[in-house]
DRENDO-1510 file (C-alpha; in Angstrom, 1 decimal, always signed):
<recs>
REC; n; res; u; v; w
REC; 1; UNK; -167.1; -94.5; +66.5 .
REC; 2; UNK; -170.1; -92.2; +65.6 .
REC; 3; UNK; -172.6; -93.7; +63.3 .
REC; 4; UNK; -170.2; -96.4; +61.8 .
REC; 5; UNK; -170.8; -99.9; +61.0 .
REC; 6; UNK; -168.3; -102.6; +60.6 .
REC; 7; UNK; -169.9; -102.2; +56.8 .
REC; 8; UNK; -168.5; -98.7; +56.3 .
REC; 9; UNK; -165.3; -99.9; +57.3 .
REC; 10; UNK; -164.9; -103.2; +55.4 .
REC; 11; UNK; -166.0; -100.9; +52.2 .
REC; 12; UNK; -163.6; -98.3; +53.3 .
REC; 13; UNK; -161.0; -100.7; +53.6 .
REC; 14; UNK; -161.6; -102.5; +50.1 .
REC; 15; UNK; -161.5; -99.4; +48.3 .
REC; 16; UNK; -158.3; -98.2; +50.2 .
REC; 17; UNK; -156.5; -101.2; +49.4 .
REC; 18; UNK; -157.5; -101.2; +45.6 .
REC; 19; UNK; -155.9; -97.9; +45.9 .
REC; 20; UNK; -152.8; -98.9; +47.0 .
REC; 21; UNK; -152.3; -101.7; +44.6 .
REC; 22; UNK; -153.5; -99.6; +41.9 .
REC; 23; UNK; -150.8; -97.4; +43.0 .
REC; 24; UNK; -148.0; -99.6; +43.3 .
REC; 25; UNK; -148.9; -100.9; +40.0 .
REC; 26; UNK; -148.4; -97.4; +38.6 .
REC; 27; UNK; -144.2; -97.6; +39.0 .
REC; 28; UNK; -144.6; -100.1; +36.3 .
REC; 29; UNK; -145.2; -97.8; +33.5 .
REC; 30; UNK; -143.6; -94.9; +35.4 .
REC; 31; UNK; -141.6; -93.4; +32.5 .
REC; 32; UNK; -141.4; -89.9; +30.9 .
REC; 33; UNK; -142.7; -89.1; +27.6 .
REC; 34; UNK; -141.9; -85.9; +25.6 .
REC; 35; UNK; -145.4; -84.6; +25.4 .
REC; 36; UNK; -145.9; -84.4; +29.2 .
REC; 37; UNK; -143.7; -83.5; +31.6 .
REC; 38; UNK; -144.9; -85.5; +34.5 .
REC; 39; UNK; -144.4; -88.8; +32.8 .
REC; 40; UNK; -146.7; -92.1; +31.6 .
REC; 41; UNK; -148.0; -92.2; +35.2 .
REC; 42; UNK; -149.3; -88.7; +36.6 .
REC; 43; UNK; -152.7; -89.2; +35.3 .
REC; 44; UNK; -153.2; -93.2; +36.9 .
REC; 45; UNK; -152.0; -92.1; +39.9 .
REC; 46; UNK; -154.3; -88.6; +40.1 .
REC; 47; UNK; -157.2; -90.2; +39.6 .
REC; 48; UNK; -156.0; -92.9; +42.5 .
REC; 49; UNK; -155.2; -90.5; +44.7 .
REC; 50; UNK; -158.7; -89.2; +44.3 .
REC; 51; UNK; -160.1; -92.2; +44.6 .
REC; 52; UNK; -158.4; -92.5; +48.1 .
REC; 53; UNK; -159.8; -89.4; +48.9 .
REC; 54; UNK; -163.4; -90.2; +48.0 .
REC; 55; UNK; -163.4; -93.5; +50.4 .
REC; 56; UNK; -161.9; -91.7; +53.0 .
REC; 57; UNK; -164.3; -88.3; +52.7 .
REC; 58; UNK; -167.2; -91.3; +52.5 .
REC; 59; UNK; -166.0; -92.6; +55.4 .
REC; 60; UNK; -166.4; -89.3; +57.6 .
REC; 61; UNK; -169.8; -88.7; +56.3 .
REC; 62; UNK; -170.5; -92.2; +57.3 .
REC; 63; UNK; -169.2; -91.6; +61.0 .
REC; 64; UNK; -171.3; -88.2; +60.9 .
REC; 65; UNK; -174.6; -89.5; +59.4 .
REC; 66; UNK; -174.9; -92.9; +59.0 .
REC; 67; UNK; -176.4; -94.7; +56.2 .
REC; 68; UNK; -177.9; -91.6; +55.6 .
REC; 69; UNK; -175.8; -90.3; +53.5 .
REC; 70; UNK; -175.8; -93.1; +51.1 .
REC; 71; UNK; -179.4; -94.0; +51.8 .
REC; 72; UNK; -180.0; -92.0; +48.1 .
REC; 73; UNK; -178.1; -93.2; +46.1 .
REC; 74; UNK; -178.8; -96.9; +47.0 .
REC; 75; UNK; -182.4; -95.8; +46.4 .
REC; 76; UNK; -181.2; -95.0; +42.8 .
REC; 77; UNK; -179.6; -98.6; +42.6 .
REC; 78; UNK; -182.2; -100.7; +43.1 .
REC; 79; UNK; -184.8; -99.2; +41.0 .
REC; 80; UNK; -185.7; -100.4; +37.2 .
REC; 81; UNK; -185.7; -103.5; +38.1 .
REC; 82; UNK; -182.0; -103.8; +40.1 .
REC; 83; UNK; -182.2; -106.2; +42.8 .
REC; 84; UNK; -182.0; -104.6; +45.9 .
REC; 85; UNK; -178.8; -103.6; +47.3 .
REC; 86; UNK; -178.1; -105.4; +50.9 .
REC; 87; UNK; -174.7; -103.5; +50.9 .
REC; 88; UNK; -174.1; -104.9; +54.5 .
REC; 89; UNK; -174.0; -108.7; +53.9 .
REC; 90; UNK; -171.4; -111.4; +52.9 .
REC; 91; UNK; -173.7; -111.7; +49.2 .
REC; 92; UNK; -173.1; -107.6; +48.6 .
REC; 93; UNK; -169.7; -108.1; +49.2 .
REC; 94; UNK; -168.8; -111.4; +47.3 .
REC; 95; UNK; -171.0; -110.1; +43.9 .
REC; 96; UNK; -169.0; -106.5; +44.6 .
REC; 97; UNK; -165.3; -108.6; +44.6 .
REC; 98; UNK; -166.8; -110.3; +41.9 .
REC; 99; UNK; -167.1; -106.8; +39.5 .
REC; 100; UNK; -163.7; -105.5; +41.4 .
REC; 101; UNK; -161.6; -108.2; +39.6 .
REC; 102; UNK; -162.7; -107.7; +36.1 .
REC; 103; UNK; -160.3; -104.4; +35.6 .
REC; 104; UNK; -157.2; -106.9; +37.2 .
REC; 105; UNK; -158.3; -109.2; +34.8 .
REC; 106; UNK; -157.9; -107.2; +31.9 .
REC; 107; UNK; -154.8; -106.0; +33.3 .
REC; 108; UNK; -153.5; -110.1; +33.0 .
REC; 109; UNK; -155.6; -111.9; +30.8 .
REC; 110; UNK; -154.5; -110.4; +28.0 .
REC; 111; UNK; -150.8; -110.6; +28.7 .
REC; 112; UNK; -151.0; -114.1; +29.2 .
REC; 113; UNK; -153.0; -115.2; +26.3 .
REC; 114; UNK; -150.5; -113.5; +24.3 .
REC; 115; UNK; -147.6; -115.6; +25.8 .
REC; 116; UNK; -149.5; -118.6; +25.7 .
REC; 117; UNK; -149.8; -118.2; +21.6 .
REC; 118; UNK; -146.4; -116.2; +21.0 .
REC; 119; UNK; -149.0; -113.6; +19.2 .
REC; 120; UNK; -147.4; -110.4; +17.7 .
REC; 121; UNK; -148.5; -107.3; +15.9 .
REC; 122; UNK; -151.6; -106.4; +15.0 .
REC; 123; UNK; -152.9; -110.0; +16.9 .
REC; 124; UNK; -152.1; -108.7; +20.0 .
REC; 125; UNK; -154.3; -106.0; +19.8 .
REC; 126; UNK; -157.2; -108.6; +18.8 .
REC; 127; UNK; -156.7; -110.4; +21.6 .
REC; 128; UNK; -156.6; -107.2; +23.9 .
REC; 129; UNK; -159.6; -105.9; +21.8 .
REC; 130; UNK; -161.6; -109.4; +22.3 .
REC; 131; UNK; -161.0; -109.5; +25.9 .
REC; 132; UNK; -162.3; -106.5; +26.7 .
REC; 133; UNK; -165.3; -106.9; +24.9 .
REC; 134; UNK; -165.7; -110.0; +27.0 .
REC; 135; UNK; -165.0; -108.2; +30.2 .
REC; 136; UNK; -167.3; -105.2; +29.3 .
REC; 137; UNK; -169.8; -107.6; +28.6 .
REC; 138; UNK; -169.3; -109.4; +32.1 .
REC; 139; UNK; -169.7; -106.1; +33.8 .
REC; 140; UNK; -172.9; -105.3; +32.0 .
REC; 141; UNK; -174.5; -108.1; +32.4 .
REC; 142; UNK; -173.7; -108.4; +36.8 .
REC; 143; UNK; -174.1; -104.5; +36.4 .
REC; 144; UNK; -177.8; -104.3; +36.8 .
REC; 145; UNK; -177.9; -106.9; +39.9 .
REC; 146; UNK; -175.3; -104.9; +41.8 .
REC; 147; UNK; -175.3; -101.3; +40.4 .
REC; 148; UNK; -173.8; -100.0; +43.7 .
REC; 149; UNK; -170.7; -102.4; +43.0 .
REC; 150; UNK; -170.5; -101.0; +39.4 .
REC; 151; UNK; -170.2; -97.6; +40.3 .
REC; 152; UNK; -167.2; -98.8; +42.5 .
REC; 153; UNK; -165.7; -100.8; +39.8 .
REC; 154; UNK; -166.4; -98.5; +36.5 .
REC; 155; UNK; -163.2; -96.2; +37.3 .
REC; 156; UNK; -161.1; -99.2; +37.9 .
REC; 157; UNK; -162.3; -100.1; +34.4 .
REC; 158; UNK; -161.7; -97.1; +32.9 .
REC; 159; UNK; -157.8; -96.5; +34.3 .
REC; 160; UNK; -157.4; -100.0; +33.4 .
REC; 161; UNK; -158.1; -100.1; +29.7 .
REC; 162; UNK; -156.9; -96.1; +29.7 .
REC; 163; UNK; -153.3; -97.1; +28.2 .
REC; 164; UNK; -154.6; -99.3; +25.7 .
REC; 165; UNK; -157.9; -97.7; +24.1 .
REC; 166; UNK; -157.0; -94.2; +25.1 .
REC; 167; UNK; -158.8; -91.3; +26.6 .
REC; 168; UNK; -160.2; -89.7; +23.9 .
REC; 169; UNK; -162.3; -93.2; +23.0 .
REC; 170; UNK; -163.2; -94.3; +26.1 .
REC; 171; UNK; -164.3; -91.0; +27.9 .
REC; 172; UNK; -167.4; -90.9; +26.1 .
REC; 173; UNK; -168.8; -94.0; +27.2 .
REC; 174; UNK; -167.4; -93.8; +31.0 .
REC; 175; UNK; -169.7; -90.5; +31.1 .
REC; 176; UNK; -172.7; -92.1; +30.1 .
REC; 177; UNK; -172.1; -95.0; +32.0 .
REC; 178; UNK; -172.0; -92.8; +35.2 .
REC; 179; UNK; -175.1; -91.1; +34.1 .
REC; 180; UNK; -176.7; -94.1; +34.0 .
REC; 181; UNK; -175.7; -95.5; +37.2 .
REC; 182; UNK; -176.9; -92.6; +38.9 .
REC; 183; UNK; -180.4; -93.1; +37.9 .
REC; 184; UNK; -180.6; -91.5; +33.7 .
REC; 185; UNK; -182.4; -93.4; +31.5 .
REC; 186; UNK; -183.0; -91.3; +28.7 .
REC; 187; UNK; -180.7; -91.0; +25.6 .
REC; 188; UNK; -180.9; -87.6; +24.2 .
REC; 189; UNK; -180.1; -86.5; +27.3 .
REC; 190; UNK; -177.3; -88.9; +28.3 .
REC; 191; UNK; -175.9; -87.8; +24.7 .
REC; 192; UNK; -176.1; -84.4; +24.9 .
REC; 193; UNK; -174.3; -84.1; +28.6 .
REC; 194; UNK; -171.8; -86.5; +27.7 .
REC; 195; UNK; -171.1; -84.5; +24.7 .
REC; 196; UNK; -171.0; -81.2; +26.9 .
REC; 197; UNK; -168.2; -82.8; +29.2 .
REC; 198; UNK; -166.3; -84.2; +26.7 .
REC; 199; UNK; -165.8; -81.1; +24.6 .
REC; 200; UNK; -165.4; -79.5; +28.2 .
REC; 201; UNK; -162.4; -81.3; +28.8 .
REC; 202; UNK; -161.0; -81.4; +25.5 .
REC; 203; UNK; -161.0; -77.3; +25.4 .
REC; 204; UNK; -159.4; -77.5; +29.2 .
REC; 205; UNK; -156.7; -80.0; +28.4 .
REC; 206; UNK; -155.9; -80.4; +24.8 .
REC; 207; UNK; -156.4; -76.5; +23.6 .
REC; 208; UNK; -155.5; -74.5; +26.8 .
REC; 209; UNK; -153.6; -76.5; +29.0 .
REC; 210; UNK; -151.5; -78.5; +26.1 .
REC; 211; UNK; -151.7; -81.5; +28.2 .
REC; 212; UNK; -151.5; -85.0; +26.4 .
REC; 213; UNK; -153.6; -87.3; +27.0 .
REC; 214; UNK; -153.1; -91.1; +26.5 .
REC; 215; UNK; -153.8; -91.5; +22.6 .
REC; 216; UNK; -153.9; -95.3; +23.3 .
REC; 217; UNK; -151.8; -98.4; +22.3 .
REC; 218; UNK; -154.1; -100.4; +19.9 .
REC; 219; UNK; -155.9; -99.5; +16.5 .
REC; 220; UNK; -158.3; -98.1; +15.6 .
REC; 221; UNK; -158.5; -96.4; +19.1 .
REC; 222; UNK; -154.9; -94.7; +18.3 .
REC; 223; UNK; -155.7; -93.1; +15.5 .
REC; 224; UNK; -159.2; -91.8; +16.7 .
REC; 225; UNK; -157.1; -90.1; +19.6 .
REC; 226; UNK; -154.4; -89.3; +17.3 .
REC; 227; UNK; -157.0; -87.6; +14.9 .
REC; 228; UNK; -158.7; -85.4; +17.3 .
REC; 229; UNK; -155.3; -84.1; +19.1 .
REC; 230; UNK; -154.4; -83.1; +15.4 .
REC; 231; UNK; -157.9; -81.8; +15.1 .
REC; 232; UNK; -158.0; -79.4; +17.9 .
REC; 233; UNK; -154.6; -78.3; +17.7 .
</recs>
């Protein structure tokens, strides 16, 4: 099988099967909403479905070069002080599983705490607000002792809490938190590119292509979204 490892495989297969549950979970918020004509779940399931295709183009690099082609980017993962990244033993994989289950967890922790007390109103988005802070604060902290499992599990994170906070709040911080997984330290810098892409995307989708993007369910990320749309249209 070429270059492959029973490594490239099991990673393969992790993130092809997070893809599929991911998707599945999609049909239960599959509904159509009047400013977007591919309904509630186009967006989840696009960037899914690019996901999928990232493991699988990963996969035939893999089978053509090796580690190689990922011998960089680990590079980039262990340095300032990251423990170093044995992405091919039963450790790797347990501490990566580990960050994988904090986006399901947000997805159910929440939900059940609320049933537990019978919350309602604006104590539901507390709760939801709390626990994410919680999780976020999890992730951070396991982030720098497995920065290659981060970058697997920030996009989970971010279509996870996507409904609830909204796109036009938690964009921002997913850019920088890219930036500085792939090895940028500096702040200005991180800022200023963050801030490029953002108003990048807002001028693609918002002013030229109309489309709407999730505004998000609790306050005060709803009215930030809510704000700019009215802003820059």
């Amino acid at each position: 099988m070429g270059k492959l490892r029973i490594g490239h495989l099991v990673e393969a297969g992790i993130w092809l099967t997070l893809c599929l549950v991911l998707f599945i979970y999609t049909f239960e918020f599959d509904q159509e909403i009047e400013i977007y004509k591919y309904g509630a779940s186009a967006w989840p399931r696009a960037i899914i479905l690019l996901m999928a295709f990232a493991a699988i183009g990963q996969l035939i690099q893999q089978w053509q070069r090796g580690d190689e082609s990922t011998s960089n980017f680990i590079v980039a993962a262990t340095d300032d002080g990251a423990e170093e990244a044995h992405h091919s033993d039963l450790k790797w994989y347990l501490s990566t599983f580990g960050l994988l289950l904090i986006p399901f967890a947000y997805l159910r922790v929440p939900n059940w705490i609320v049933a537990l007390l019978s919350a309602e109103g604006s104590t539901v988005h507390v709760i939801r607000i709390v626990c994410a802070l919680i999780l976020i604060g999890i992730f951070i902290y396991y982030m720098r002792r497995n920065l290659l499992g981060a970058m697997l599990t920030l996009p989970l994170i971010f279509a996870a809490m996507l409904e609830d906070i909204g796109f036009y709040s938690l964009a921002p911080f997913f850019i920088v938190g890219v930036m500085f997984m792939m090895g940028e330290r500096k702040a200005k810098p991180m800022i200023m590119i963050a801030a490029l892409i953002f108003s990048l995307l807002m001028l693609l989708f918002v002013k030229i292509l109309y489309v709407g993007l999730p505004v998000g369910n609790i306050r005060p990320f709803y009215d930030i979204g809510s704000w700019v749309v009215t802003v820059l249209q």
